[in-house]
C-alpha positions as a printed NumPy array, in Angstrom:
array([[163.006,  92.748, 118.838],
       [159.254,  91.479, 117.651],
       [157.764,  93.41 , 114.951],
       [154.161,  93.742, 115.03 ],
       [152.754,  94.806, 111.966],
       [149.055,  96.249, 111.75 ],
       [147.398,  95.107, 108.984],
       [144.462,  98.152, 108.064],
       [141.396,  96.78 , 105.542],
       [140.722,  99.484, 103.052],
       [137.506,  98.992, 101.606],
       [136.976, 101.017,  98.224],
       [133.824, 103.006,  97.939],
       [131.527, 101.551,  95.426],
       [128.079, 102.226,  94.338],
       [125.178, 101.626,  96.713],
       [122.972,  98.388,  95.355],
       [119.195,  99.795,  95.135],
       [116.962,  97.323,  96.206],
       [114.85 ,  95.741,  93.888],
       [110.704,  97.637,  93.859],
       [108.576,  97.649,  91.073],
       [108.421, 101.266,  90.054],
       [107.78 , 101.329,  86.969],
       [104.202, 101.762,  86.388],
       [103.929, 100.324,  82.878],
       [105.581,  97.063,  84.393],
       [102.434,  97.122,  87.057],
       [100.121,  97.968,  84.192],
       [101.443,  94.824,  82.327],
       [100.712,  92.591,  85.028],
       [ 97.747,  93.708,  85.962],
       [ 96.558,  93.671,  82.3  ],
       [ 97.865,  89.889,  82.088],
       [ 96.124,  89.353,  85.541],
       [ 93.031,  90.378,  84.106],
       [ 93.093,  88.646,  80.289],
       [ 93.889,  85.289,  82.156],
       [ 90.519,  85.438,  84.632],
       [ 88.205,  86.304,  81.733],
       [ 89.895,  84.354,  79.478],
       [ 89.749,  81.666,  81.709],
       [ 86.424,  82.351,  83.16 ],
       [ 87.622,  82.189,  86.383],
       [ 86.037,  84.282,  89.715],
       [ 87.141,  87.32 ,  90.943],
       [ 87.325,  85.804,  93.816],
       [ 90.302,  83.848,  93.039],
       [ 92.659,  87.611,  93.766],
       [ 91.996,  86.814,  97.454],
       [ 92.351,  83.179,  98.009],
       [ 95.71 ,  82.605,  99.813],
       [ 97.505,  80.502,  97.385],
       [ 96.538,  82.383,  94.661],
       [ 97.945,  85.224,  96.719],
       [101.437,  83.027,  97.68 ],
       [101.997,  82.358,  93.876],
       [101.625,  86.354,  92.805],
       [103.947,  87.045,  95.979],
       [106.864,  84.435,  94.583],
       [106.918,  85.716,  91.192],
       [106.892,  89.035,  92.039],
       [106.835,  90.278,  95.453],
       [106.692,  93.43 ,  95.015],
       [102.997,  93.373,  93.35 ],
       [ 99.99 ,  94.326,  94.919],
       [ 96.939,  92.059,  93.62 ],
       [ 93.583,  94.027,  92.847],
       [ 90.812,  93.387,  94.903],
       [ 88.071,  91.35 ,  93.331],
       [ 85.408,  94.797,  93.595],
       [ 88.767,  96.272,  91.452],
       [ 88.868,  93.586,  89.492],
       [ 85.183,  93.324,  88.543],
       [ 84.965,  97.435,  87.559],
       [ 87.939,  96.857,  85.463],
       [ 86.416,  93.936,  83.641],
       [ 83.352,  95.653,  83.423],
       [ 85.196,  98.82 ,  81.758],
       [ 87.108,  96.66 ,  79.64 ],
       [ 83.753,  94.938,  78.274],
       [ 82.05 ,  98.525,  77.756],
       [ 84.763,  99.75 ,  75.803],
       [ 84.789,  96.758,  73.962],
       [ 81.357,  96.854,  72.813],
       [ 81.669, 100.321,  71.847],
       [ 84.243,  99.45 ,  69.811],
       [ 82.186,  96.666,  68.104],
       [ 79.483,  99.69 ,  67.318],
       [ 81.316, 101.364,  65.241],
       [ 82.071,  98.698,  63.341]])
């Protein structure tokens, strides 16, 4: 007499993994403000937020980011400078 035996995989319910997203707007904030300190501080153009390595390097450290357009780019800059000088008038 053969015995067969069936062998049954029991998998134990676990939690789900979330994939990874940048959600957390303060995160996106930070990068953008980082983004934005290292082109003026570097004087570099706006321009360089749409030039495809540029683009490649943003997309391996963080994939999930969405570079600014240069226009975006620019009116930030240009608010950051106006609030800036204000600043230095009442002083």
């Amino acid at each position: 007499m053969s015995r067969t035996t069936s062998s049954k995989l029991e998998f134990k319910k676990t939690k789900t993994v979330q994939p990874y997203r940048i959600d957390n707007e303060a995160k996106v904030k930070h990068i953008t403000y980082l983004l934005i300190k290292w082109i003026i501080c570097n004087q570099q153009p706006f321009i360089v937020v749409e030039d495809p390595s540029f683009v490649k390097l943003i997309e391996e450290l963080e994939e999930l980011y969405r570079l600014l357009s240069r226009q975006t780019i620019s009116n930030q800059i240009e608010t950051i400078y106006q609030n800036q000088k204000l600043l230095l008038k009442i002083f």
